[in-house]
Structures are given as structure tokens and as C-alpha cells.
C-alpha positions as YAML, in Angstrom:
chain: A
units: angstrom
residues:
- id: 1
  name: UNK
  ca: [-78.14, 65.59, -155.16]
- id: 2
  name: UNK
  ca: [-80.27, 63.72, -157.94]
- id: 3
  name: UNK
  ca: [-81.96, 60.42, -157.95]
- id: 4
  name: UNK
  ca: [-83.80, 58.96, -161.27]
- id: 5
  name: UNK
  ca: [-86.46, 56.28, -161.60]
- id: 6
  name: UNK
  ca: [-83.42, 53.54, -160.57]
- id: 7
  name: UNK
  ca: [-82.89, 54.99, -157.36]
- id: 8
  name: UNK
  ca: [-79.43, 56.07, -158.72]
- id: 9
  name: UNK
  ca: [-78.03, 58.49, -156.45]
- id: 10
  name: UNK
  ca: [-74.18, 59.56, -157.94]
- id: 11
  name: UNK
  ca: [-70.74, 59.79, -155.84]
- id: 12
  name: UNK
  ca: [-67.76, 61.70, -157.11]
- id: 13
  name: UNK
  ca: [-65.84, 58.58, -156.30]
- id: 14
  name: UNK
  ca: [-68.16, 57.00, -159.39]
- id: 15
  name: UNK
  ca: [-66.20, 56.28, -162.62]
- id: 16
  name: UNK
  ca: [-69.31, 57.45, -164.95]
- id: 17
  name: UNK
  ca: [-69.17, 56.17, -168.32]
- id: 18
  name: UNK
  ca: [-71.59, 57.85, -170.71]
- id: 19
  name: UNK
  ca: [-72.44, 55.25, -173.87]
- id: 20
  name: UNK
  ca: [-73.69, 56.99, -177.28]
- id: 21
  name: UNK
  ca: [-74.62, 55.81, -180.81]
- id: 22
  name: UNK
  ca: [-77.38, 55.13, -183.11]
- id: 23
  name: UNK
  ca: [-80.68, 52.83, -181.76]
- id: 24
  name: UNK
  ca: [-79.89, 49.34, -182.61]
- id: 25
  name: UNK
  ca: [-75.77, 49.84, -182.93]
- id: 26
  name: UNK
  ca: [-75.18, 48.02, -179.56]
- id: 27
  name: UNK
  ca: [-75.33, 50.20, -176.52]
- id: 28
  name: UNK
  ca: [-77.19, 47.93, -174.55]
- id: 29
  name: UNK
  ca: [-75.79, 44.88, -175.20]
- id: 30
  name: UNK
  ca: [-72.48, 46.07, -174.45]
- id: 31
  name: UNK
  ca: [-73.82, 46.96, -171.15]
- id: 32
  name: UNK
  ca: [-74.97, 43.61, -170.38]
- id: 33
  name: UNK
  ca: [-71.45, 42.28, -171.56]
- id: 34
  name: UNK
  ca: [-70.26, 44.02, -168.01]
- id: 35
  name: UNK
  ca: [-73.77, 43.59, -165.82]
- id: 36
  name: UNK
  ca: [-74.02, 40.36, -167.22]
- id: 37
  name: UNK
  ca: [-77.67, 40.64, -168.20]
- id: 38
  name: UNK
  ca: [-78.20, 37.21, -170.14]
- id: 39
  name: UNK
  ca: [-81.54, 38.49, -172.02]
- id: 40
  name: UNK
  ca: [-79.15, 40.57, -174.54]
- id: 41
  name: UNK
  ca: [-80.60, 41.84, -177.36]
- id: 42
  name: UNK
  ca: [-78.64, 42.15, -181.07]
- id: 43
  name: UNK
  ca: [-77.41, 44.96, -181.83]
- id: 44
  name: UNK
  ca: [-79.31, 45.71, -185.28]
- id: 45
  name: UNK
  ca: [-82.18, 45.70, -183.67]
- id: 46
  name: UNK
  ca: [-84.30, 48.80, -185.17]
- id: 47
  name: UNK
  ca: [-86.26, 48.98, -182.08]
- id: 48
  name: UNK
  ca: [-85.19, 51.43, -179.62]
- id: 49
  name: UNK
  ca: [-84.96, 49.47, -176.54]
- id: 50
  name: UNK
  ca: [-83.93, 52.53, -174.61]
- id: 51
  name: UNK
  ca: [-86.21, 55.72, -173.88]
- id: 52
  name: UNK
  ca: [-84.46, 57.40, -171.30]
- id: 53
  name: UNK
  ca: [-81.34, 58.12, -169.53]
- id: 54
  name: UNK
  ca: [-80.32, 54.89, -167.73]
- id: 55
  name: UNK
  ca: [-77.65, 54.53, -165.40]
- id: 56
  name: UNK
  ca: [-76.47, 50.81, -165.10]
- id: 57
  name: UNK
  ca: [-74.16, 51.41, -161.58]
- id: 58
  name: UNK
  ca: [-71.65, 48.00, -161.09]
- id: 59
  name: UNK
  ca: [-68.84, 46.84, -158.91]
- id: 60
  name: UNK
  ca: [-65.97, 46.53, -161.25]
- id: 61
  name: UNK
  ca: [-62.17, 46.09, -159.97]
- id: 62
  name: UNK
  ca: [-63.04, 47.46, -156.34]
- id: 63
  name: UNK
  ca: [-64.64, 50.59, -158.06]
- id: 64
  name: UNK
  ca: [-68.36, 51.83, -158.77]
- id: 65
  name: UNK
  ca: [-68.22, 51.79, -162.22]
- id: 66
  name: UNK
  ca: [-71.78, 53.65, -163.74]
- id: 67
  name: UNK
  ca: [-72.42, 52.64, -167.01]
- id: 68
  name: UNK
  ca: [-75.02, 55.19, -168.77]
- id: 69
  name: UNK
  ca: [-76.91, 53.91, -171.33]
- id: 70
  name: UNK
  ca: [-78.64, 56.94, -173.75]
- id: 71
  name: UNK
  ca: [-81.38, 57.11, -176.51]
- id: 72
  name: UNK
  ca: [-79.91, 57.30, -180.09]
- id: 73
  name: UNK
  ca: [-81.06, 60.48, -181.85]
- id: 74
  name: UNK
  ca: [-82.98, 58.05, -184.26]
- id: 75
  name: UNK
  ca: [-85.32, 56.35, -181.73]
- id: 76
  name: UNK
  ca: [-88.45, 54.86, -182.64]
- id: 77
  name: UNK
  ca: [-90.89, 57.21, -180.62]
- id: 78
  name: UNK
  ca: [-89.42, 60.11, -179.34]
- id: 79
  name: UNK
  ca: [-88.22, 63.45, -181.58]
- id: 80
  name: UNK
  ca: [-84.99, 64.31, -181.37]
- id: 81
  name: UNK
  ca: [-85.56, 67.50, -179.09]
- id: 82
  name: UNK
  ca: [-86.89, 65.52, -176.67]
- id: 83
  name: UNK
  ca: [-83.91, 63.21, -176.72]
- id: 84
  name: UNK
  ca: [-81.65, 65.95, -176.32]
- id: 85
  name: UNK
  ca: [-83.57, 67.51, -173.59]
- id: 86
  name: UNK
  ca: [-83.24, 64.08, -171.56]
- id: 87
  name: UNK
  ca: [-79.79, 63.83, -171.99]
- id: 88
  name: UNK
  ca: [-78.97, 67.34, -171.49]
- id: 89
  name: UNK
  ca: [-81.13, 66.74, -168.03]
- id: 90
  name: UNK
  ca: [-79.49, 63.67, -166.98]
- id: 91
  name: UNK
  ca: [-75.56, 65.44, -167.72]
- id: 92
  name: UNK
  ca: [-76.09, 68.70, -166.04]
- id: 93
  name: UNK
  ca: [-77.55, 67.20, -162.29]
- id: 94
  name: UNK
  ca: [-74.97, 67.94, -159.48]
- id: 95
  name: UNK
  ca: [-73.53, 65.55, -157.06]
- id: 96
  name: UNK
  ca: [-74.12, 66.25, -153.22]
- id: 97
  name: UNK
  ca: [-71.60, 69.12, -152.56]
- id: 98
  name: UNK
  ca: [-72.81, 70.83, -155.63]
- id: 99
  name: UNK
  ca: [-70.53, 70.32, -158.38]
- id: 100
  name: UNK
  ca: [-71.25, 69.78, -161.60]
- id: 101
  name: UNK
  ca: [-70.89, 65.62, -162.99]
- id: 102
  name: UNK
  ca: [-67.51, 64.60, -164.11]
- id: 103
  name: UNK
  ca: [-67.32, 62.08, -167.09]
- id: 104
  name: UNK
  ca: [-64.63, 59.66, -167.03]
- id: 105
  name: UNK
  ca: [-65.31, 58.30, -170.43]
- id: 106
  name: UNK
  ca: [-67.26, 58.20, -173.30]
- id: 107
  name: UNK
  ca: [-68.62, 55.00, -175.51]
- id: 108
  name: UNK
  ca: [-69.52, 55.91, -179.24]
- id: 109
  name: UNK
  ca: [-70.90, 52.45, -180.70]
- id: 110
  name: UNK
  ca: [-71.46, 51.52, -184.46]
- id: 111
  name: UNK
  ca: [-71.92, 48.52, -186.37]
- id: 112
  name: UNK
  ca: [-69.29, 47.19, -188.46]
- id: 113
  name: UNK
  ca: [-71.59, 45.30, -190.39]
- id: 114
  name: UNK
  ca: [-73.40, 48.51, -191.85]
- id: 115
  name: UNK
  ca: [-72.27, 48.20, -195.44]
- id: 116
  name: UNK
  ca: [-72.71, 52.26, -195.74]
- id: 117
  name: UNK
  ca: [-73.02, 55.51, -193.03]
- id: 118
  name: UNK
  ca: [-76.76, 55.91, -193.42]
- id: 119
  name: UNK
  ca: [-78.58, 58.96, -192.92]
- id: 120
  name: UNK
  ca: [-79.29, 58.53, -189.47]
- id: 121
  name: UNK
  ca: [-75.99, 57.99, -188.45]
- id: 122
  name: UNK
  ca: [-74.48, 61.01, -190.12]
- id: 123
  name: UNK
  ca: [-77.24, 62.52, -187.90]
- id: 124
  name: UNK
  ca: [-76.14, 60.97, -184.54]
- id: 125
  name: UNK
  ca: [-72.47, 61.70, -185.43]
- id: 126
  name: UNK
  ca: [-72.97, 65.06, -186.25]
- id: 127
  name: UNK
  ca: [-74.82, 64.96, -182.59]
- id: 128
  name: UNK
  ca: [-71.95, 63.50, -180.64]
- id: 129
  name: UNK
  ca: [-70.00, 65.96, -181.93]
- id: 130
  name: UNK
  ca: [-71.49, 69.04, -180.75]
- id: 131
  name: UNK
  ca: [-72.77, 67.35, -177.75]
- id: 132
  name: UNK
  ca: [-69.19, 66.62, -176.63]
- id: 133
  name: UNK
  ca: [-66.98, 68.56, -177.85]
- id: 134
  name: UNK
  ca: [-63.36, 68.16, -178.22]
- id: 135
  name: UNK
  ca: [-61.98, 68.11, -174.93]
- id: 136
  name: UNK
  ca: [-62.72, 65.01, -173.69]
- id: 137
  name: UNK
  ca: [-61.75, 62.92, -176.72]
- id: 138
  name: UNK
  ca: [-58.94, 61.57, -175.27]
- id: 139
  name: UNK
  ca: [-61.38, 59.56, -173.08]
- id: 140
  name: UNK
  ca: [-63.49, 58.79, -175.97]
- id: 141
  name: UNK
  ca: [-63.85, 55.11, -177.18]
- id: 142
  name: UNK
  ca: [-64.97, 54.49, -181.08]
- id: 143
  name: UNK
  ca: [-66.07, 50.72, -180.78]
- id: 144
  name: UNK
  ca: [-67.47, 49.08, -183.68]
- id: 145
  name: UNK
  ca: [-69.70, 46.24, -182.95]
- id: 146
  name: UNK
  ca: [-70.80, 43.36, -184.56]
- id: 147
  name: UNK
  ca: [-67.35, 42.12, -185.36]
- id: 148
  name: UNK
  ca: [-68.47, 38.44, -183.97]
- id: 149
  name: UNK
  ca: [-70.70, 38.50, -186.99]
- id: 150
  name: UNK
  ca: [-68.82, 39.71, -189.80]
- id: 151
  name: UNK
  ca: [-69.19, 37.27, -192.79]
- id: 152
  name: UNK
  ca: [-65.98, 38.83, -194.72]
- id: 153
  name: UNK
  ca: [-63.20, 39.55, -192.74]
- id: 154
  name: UNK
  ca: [-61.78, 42.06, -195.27]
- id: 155
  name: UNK
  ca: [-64.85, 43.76, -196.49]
- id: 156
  name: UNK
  ca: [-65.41, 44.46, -192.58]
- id: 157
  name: UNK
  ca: [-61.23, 45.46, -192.67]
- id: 158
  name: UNK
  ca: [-62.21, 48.14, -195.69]
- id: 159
  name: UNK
  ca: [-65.33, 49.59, -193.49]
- id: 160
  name: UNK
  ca: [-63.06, 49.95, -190.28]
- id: 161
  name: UNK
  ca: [-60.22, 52.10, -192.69]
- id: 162
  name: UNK
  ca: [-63.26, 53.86, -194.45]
- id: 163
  name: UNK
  ca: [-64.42, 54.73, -190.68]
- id: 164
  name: UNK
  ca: [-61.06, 55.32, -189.03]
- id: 165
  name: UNK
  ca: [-59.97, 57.37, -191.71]
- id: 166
  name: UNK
  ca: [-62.69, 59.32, -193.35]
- id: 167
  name: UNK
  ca: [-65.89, 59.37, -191.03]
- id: 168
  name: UNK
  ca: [-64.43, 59.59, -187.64]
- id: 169
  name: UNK
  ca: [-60.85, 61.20, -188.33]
- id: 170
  name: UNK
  ca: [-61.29, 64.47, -186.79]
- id: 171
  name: UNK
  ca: [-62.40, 62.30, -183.65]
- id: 172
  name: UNK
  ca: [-58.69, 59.92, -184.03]
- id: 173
  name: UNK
  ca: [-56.86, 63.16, -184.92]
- id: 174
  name: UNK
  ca: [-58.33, 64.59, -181.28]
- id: 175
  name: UNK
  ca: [-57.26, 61.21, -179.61]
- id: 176
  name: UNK
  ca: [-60.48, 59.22, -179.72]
- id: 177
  name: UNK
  ca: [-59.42, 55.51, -179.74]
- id: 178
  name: UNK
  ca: [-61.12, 52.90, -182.06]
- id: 179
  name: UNK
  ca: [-61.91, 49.80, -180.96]
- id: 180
  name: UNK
  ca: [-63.16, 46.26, -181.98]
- id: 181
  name: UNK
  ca: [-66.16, 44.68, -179.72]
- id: 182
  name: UNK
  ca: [-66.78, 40.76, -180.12]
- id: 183
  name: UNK
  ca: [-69.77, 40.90, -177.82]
- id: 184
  name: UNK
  ca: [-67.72, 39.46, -175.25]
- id: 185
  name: UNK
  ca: [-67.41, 40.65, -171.81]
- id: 186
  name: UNK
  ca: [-63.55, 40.69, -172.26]
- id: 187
  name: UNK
  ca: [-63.64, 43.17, -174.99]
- id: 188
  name: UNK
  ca: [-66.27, 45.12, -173.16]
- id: 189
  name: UNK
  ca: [-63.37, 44.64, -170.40]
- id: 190
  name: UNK
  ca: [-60.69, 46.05, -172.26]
- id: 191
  name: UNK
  ca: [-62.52, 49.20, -173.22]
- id: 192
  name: UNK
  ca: [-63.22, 49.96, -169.70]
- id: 193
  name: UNK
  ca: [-60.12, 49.41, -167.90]
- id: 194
  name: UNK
  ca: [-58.82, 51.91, -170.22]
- id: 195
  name: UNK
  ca: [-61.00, 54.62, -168.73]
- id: 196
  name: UNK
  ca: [-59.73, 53.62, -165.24]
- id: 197
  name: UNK
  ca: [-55.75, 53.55, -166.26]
- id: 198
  name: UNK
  ca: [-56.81, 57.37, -167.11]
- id: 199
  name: UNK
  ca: [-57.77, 58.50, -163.62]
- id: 200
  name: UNK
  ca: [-61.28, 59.59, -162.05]
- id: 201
  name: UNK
  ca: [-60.63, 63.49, -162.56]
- id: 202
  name: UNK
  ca: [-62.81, 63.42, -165.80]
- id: 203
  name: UNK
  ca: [-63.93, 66.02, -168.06]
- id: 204
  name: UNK
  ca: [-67.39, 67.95, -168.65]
- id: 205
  name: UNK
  ca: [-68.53, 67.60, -172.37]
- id: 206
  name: UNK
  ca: [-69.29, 70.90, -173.91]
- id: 207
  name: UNK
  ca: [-73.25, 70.51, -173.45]
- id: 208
  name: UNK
  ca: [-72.30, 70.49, -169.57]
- id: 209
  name: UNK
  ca: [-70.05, 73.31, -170.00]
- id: 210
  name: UNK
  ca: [-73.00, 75.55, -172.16]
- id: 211
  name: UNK
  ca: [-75.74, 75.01, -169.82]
- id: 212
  name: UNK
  ca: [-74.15, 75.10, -166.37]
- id: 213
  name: UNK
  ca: [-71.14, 77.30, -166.52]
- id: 214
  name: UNK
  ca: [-72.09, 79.76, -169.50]
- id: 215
  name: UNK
  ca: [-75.95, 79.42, -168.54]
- id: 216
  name: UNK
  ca: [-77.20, 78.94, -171.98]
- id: 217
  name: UNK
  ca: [-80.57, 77.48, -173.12]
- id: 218
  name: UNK
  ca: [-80.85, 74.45, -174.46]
- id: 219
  name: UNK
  ca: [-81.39, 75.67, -177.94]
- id: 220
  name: UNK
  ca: [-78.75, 77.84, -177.61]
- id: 221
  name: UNK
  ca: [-76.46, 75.01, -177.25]
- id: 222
  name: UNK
  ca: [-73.99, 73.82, -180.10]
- id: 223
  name: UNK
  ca: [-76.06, 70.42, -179.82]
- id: 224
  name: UNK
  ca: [-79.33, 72.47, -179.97]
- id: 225
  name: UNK
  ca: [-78.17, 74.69, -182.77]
- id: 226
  name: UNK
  ca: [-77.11, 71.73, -185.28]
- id: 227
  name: UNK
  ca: [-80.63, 70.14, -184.44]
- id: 228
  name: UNK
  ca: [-82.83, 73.43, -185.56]
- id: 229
  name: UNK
  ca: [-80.73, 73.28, -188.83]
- id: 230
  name: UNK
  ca: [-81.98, 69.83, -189.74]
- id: 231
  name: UNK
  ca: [-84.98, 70.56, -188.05]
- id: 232
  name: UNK
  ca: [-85.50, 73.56, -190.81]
- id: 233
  name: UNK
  ca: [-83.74, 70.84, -193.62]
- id: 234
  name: UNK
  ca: [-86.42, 68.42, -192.48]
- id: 235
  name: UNK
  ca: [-89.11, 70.83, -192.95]
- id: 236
  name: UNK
  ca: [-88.12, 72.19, -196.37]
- id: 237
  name: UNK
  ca: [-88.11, 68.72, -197.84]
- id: 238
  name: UNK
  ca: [-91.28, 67.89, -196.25]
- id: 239
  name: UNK
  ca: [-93.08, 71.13, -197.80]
- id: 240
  name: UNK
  ca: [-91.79, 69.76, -201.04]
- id: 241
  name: UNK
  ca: [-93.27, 66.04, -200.62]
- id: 242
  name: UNK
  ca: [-96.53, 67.77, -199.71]
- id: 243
  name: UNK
  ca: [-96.78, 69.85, -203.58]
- id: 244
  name: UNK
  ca: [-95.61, 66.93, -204.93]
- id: 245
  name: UNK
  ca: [-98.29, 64.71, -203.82]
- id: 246
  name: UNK
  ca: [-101.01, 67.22, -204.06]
- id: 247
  name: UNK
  ca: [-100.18, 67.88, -207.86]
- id: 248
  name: UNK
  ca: [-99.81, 64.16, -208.35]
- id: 249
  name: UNK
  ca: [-103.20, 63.77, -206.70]
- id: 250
  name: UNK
  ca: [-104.82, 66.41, -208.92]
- id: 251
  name: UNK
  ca: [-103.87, 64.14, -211.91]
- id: 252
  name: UNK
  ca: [-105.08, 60.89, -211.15]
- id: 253
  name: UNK
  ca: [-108.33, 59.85, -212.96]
- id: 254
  name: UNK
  ca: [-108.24, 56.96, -210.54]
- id: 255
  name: UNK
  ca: [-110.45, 56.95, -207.58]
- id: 256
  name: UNK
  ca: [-108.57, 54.53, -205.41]
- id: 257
  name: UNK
  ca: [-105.02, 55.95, -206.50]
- id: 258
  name: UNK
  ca: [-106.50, 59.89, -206.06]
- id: 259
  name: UNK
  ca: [-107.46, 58.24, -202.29]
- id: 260
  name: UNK
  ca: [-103.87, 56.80, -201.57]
- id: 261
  name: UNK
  ca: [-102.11, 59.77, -202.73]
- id: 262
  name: UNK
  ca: [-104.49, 61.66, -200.13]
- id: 263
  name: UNK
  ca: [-104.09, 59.68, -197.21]
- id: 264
  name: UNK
  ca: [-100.28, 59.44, -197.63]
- id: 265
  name: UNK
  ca: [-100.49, 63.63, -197.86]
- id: 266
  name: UNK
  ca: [-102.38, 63.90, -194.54]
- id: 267
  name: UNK
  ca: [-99.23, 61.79, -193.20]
- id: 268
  name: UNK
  ca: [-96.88, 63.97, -194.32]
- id: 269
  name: UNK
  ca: [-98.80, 67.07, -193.23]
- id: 270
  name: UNK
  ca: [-99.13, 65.68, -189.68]
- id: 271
  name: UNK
  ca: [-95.30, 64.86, -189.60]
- id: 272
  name: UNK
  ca: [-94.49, 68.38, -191.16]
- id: 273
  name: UNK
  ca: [-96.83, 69.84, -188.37]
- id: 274
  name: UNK
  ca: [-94.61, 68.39, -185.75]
- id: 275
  name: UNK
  ca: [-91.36, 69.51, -187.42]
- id: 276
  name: UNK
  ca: [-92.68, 72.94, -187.53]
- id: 277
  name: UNK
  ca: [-93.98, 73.07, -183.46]
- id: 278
  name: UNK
  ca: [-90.39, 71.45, -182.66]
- id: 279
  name: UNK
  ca: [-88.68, 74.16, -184.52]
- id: 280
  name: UNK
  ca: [-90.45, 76.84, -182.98]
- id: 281
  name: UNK
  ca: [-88.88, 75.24, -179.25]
- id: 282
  name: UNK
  ca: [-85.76, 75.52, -180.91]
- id: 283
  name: UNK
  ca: [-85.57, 78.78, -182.79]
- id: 284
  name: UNK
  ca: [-83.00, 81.74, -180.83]
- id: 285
  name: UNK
  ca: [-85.23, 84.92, -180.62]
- id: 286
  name: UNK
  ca: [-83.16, 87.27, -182.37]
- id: 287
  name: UNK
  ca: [-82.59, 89.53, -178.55]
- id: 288
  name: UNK
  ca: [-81.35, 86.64, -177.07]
- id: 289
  name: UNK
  ca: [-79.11, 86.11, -180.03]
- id: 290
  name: UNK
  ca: [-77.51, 89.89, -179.54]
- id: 291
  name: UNK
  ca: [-77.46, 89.36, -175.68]
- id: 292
  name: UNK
  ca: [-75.13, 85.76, -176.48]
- id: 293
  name: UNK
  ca: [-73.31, 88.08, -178.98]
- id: 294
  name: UNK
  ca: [-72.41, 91.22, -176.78]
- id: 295
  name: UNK
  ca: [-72.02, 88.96, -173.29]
- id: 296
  name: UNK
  ca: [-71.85, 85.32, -174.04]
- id: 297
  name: UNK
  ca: [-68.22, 83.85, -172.87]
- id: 298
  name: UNK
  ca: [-66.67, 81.41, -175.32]
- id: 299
  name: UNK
  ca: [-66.36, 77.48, -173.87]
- id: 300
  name: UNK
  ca: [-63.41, 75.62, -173.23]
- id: 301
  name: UNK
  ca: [-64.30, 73.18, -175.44]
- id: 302
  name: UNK
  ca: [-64.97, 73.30, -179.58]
- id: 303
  name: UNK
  ca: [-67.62, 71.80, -181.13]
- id: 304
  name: UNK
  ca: [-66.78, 68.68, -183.20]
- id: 305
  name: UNK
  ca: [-67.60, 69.93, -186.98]
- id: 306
  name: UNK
  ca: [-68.58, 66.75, -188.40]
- id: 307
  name: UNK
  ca: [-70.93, 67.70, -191.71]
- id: 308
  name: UNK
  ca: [-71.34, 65.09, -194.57]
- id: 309
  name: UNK
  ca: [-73.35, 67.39, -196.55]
...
């Protein structure tokens, strides 16, 4: 049995939907579209508004319906390890008789207005993906937000077929269902009661699977293992910034520029400092990577591949 800082205790009877996407695409404000929270906040906004885990439990339709909102793997403060680590927390707690927490659907949110897939959202889709895993696709809802602001109806039209049929189609192909939100609590609604027509058996994403039935580590994880790769991505470029500015600095006859270039170079070294501690969490020692070799069981689920680069 497992509380949190809500008091949220969980019921198998509980229809928990788990809500994912990058910080400011809309995850909390399509929350409040069902709690109906009147101090909503845009999505867009590049704040992170939410640092941990947070289940949003409602009455909906004569049923406990637990809405759980989740950090994007972007947010403002917190490295992504740390992210993962909460989530992976929050996903593998049991209920009361032991077994492991059934999802009944999932919520993958994006902004229609984005006029390109930054960086950061490659990086949160490439997340979802090995965080979920295929199986429970078919419970998966793609819902763009933002469509109650959209300027040009048909430039928003081209984004949605870019999205449907480039970015996200190995998600569609799996059965993940797309879906327009016009931050209103009947489209909110709508993506809901198509959770519930689906039945309250539910599905365990593949992080669940990894780190409660096969007993992996965190880093040993599909999610874990796609994070040390950027992780070691993140540090090469870094490393490169950091020669950069150091032979730029050793040209500059300027004083005040020679200063700049310096302070800017103890910023990067700080940040690449960081990178390097996280990727020594992260990194499989190699025993541990014969021991998963010779005795590890395969999952049920695949990971999503979902790699832009």
C-alpha cells in the first residue's frame, strides 16, 4: 500500500490515467478541464509547473477516475534522471493485496501550435517510447492541444498530417489514437470516456514490467538506457563548446570580451560536470551487463524505437 504527499492511497477499482508530454504542452490544464480547477495555466507555458508525480483522484461517471499528472523530461529544474527516477517510483508502488499498478490509459499531449518538433520534444518522445512500450498503445491517447488557438486552420491541418503520419506513426500503426483538445472540458470528456468503454483490466507499461517482474535497475531499463545515450551525446558536445571557447578566449586582445568568453566557459564546465556525475548513475557495469545477457528474461512488451537522428 502507498500513499504520496496528497494522501493518495490507490484501489484496483481506480481507472488510473497516466498523462505525459513535454513541460508547457498542456498536461495540467487538461487536468483542470476534468477537476475543474479555474486557475488554469496555458499550455506554452515554459515553466514547469509540475515537479513531481501528482495524482489528481475525481468522481467521474460513478467511477474514481485518477488522473496522474508527470514532469516532462525537459523541466526547468530537475535533470532528466531524476525525472525518470520519480516516475519510475510513482509506477512501480503496489496496491494493498500486493499487485503491481494497472494503467487504464495513457495521455501523450503536444501543442499543435509548435510550428516544428523541437529538440526537446524529440527527447520526450523518444522517452515515452521506451518508457511504455508497445503494449498498451491501444489505450494510448495522442492529443494535440492548443487547437482553440490556432490562427490558420490549415497550417495547423498540415502539422496534425506531418504528426499523424511521420512523427507519431509507429505509435497510430500500434493503435494509439490522435486526438484534438479545445481546452474544453468536453473534449477532455471525450478522451476519457474512451478509456472507460475499454474496461478497468489495464496494462503495465514496459518500465513496470523491467523493474518489478524482470527486477532490473533503473539504468538498466529501456527508458534508462536511451537516457545514458544522450546523456554521453550531451557530454560530447559539451566537451566541444568548452575547446571552442577556450581557444576563442586565447585570441581575444580584448579584456572585457577575454572575461565573457571566461565566465560563459565556467558555465559550461559546471553543466558538463553534472552531465558527467549523471552518467556515471547511469552507466551498466560491464558484470551486470553479462549477468542481463546470460539470465535476463525478455519483456512482454517492445520498446517504442522512435530516433530522429
Amino acid at each position: 500500500m502507498f500513499g504520496d504527499r496528497s494522501g493518495f492511497k490507490p484501489s484496483p477499482d481506480d481507472f488510473v490515467i497516466v498523462i505525459m508530454g513535454p513541460t508547457g504542452s498542456g498536461k495540467s490544464n487538461f487536468i483542470n478541464n476534468l477537476t475543474g480547477n479555474t486557475e488554469r495555466r496555458k499550455a506554452g507555458h515554459l515553466k514547469s509547473d509540475t515537479q513531481d508525480v501528482t495524482p489528481h483522484p475525481i468522481s467521474y461517471r460513478g467511477l474514481r477516475v485518477v488522473l496522474v499528472d508527470t514532469p516532462g523530461f525537459d523541466d526547468t529544474y530537475r535533470q532528466d534522471s531524476d525525472i525518470l527516477r520519480v516516475i519510475a517510483d510513482w509506477l512501480t508502488k503496489k496496491y494493498p493485496d500486493g499487485t503491481t499498478l494497472k494503467i487504464a490509459g495513457i495521455i501523450y499531449t503536444h501543442r499543435i501550435t509548435d510550428n516544428r518538433v523541437s529538440g526537446s520534444v524529440y527527447k520526450n518522445l523518444q522517452m515515452f517510447g521506451r518508457l511504455c512500450g508497445n503494449v498498451p498503445l491501444p489505450r494510448t491517447s495522442l492529443v494535440m492541444t492548443m487547437w482553440d488557438q490556432v490562427r490558420d486552420p490549415a497550417v495547423a491541418k498540415q502539422r496534425e498530417t506531418q504528426l499523424t503520419g511521420d512523427f507519431w506513426r509507429v505509435l497510430v500503426d500500434g493503435g494509439a489514437k490522435p486526438e484534438k483538445f479545445y481546452n474544453t472540458p468536453e473534449c477532455a470528456q471525450n478522451v476519457i470516456d474512451r478509456f472507460l468503454k475499454m474496461g478497468n483490466d489495464g496494462e503495465e507499461l514496459l518500465l513496470q514490467e523491467e523493474l518489478v517482474e524482470q527486477q532490473k535497475r533503473l539504468n538498466e531499463t529501456e527508458a534508462g538506457k536511451v537516457l545514458f545515450n544522450r546523456l554521453q551525446k550531451l557530454l560530447g558536445d559539451q566537451r566541444k563548446m568548452l575547446k571552442e571557447l577556450a581557444d576563442e578566449a586565447k585570441l581575444q586582445n580584448n579584456p572585457s570580451l577575454a572575461k565573457s568568453l571566461q565566465e560563459e566557459y565556467g558555465k559550461i564546465d559546471a553543466q558538463l560536470q553534472k552531465t558527467f556525475e549523471e552518467i556515471k548513475e547511469m552507466k551498466i557495469p560491464l558484470s551486470r551487463r553479462i549477468l542481463l545477457w546470460l539470465f535476463g528474461r525478455k519483456s512482454r512488451a517492445k520498446a517504442i524505437e522512435l530516433d530522429f537522428t
